[in-house]
N, C-alpha and C positions, 0 to 999 in steps of 0.2 A: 689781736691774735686770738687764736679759736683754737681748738683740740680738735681730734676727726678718729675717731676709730672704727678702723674694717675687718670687719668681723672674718672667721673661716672660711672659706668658697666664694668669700667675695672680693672681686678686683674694684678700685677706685680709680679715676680718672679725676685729673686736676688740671681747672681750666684758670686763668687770669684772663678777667676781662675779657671773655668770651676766645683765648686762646688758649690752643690744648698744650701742657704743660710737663707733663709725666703722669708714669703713674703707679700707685699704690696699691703695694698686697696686704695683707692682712698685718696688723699691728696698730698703734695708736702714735697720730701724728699730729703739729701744733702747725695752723697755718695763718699766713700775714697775707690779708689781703685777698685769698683765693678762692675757688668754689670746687668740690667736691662732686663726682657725679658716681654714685655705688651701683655695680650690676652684680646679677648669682652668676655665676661662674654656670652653674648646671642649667640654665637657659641662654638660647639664641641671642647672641650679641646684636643688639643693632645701632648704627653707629650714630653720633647726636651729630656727626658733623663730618664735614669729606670724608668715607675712610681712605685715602690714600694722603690724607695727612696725618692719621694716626700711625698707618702702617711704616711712616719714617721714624718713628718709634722701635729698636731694634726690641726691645722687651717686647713690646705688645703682636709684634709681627711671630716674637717666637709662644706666646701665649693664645694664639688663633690661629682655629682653622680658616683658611679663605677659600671658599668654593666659589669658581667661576663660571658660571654653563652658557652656553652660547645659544643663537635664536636655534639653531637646531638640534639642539640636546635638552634634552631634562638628566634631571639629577636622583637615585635615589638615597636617602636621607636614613641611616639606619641609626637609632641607638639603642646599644646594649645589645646589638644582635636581632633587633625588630624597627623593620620598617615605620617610620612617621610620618616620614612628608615626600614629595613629590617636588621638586626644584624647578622651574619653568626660569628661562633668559633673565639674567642679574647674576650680580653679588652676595656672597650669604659667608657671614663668618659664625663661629663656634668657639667657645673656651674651652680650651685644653684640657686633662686632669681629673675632671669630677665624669665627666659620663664619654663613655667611649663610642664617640662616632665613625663609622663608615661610610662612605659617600661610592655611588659605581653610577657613573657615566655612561649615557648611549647616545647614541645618532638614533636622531628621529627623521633623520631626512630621508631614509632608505625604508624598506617594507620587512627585509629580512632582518630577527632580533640572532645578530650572532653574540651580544654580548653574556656572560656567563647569569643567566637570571633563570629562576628554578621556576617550572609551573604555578605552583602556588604564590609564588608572589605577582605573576601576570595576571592574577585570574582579583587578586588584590580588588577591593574596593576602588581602591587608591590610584590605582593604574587603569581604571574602565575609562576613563578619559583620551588617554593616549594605548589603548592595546584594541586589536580588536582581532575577532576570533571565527572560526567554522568549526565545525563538525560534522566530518563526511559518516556515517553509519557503517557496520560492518558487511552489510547488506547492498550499500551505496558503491560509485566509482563517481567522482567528480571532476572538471577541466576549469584549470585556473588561468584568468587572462586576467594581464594586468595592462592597463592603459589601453586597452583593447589587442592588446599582440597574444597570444596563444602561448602559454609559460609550459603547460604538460598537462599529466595526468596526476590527480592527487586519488592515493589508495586511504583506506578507513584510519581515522585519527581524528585526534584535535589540533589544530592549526593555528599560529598565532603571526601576526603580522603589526609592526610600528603605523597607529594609524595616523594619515597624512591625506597629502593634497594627490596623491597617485591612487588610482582610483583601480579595488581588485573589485571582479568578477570573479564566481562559481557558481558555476552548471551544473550541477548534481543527474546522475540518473539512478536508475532505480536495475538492479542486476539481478534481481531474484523475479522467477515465475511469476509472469502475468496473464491478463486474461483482458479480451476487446470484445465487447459485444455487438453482434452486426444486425441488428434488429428493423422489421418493418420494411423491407427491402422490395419495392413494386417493379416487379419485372415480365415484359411478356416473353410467352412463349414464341416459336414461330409461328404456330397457326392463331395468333393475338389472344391467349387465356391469360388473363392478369394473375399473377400469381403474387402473394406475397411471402414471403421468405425470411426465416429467423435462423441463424447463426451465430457460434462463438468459435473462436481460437485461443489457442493460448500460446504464448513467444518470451522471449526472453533478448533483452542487450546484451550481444555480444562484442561489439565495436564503440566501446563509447563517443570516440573521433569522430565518427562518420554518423552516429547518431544523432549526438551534438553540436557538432563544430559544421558538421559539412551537409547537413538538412535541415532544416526548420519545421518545428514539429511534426514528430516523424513518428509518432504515435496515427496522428492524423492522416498521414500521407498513407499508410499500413491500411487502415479505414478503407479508403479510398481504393487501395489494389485492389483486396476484397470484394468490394463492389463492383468493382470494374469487369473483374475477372469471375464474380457470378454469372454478370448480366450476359457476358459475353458465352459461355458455356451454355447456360438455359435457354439464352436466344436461339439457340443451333437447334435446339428440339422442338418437336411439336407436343400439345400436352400429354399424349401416349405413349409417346415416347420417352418421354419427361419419368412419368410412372413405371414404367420399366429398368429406366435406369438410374433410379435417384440412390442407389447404392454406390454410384459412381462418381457422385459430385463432391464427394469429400476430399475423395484422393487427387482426383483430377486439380482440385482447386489449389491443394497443399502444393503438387508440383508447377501450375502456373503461377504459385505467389515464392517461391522459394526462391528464382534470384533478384524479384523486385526487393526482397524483404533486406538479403544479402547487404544490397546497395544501402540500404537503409540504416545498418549497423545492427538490424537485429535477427533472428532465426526464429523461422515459425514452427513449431512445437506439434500441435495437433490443432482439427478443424471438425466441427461437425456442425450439421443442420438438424436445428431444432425443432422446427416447424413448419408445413408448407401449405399457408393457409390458402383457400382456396374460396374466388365469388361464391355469393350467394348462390346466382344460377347454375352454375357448374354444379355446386355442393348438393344441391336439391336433385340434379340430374344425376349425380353417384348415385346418392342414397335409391333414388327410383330404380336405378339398373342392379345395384347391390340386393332391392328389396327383389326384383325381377328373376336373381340369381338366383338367390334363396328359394321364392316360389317355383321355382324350375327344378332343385336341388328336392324339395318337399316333395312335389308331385311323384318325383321318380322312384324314391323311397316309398312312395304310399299304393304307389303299380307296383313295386318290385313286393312288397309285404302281400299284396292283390292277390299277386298271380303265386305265391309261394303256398296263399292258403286256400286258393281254386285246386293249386294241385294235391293236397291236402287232403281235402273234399273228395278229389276225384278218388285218392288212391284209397279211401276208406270207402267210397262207394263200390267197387271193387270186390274190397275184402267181405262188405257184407254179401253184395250179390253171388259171390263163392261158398258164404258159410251164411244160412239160415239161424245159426244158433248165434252169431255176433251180428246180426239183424236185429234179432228180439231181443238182447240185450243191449243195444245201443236204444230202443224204442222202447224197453222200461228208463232207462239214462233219463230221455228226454221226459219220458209220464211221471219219475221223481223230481223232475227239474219243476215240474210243472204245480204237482202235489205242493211241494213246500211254498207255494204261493196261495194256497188254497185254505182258508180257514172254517171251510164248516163243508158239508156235501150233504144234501138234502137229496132222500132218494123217495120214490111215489111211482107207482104203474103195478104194474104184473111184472113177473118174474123175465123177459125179456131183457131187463135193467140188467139184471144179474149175470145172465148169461154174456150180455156184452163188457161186462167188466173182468167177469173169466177170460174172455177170450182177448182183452189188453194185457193180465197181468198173466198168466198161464199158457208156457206154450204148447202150442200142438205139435201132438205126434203126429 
């Protein structure tokens, strides 16, 4: 015979000869023959031998919890009001008493979490295994197909879904102001001047469905109208024509791309051309004829100044030959014009010298 004492929070299990026997709460007890097996009450029971021959034990059935989750549930495992574990298919018992457990049950076989479980615990460490999540942007519009069938339209949030063997897709698109650049674009004219040509637009998703669901990228295809619908416009003209009217190709192209675009689920915004580069040889031959313009421009101005100061001339030759006394004083004008160029005047002869400088500076009566 033996003594056996169990302690506070612990239950005792008494086996004979490896069968289970009853069992013991706390107190001090004399045993013949038998063995003893002690658990904490405050940890996970686990059972040393069938539990459903313990559980024919009406005590011990009413001193545990038995949680039972099937291959398509998990379990979650709270105590004291915080999540611990994660339950995956089996048996899991618990002692009553000392720590208080929670246990909530879901179906993992489905995608939607209708069970009552709060954000933060999906978003759980604990839970990244079996949860899995999106996040469409406030700026975004996304289409959710599950198994490939087309489920709807998902608007900006966080998204949570039971992960499993059903397989979800999201297409996100992007709903805010964008912009395509049509760059490099080698197109002739109709009289065949290679032209090349740079472009941007800017558009926006208006249709996510028809964007996504019902085109295949459809950014690209957008590209493409563009293209198409330069070539087709600028083919029509010859390069002179071209030059006259490149004020035209913007609007023109906005309304030949506006119901490809439509189709496409998205609306074209504005369009303009950037640049329109143009061959070497062309390029060489503007410049010639621009410089030829110019020279043309230059000449005309420099006859129109010509003839403004012929007349000039004339009307002051005029005035002198009417008045003698603005004669002689336009002919000192020019003999001081002359003077201030002059830095010494050496004079030598007879007085002849003299007389003819009287009669330059001094007029006569």
């Amino acid at each position: 015979m033996k003594w056996m004492m169990i302690n506070a929070y612990q239950i005792g299990l008494v086996f004979k000869k490896g069968a289970y026997k009853r069992m013991l709460k706390e107190g001090v007890y004399w045993l013949w023959d038998e063995d003893v097996m002690i658990y904490d009450m405050a940890k996970q029971f686990i059972a040393p031998v069938e539990l459903n021959i313990l559980l024919q034990d009406i005590e011990i059935t009413a001193a545990l919890h038995v949680v039972e989750v099937k291959d398509s549930e998990i379990v979650l495992q709270y105590e004291n009001g915080l999540l611990k574990q994660v339950l995956t298919a089996g048996r899991y018992t618990f002692w009553k008493g000392i720590v208080q457990y929670d246990f909530v049950s879901a179906d993992v076989s489905k995608i939607e979490i209708t069970e009552q479980i709060d954000r933060a615990t999906l978003q759980h460490k604990l839970l990244a295994a079996y949860v899995r999540t999106a996040t469409v942007e406030s700026y975004e519009k996304a289409l959710m197909l599950v198994d490939g069938n087309y489920k709807g339209v998902m608007n900006s949030g966080i998204y949570f879904w039971w992960k499993n063997s059903i397989v979800i897709a999201i297409h996100k698109a992007d709903m805010r102001m964008q912009q395509i650049e049509i760059n490099g674009q080698e197109i002739l004219t109709k009289d065949k001047a290679a032209l090349r040509i740079n472009g941007q637009a800017q558009y926006k998703v208006v249709d996510i469905e028809k964007a996504v669901l019902q085109n295949k990228e459809y950014e690209k295809q957008l590209y493409v109208a563009f293209q198409l619908a330069l070539r087709e416009y600028i083919g029509g003209f010859s390069f002179d024509e071209l030059l006259e009217k490149k004020d035209t190709i913007a609007p023109h192209i906005l309304k030949a791309i506006a119901g490809k675009a439509l189709a496409l689920g998205v609306e074209v915004v504005g369009f303009g051309i950037r640049d329109i580069i143009l061959p070497g040889d062309v390029k060489e031959i503007m410049n010639q004829v621009l410089i030829a313009e110019k020279k043309a421009q230059a000449n005309i101005i420099m006859r129109r100044e010509e003839t403004a100061s012929t007349r000039s001339l004339l009307n002051t030759a005029k005035l002198m030959e009417e008045n003698s006394m603005l004669f002689k004083l336009k002919e000192m004008e020019y003999v001081e014009k002359i003077a201030e160029k002059i830095n010494n005047i050496s004079v030598s002869g007879n007085g002849v010298l003299i007389e003819q400088l009287k009669q330059i500076f001094v007029p006569q009566k």
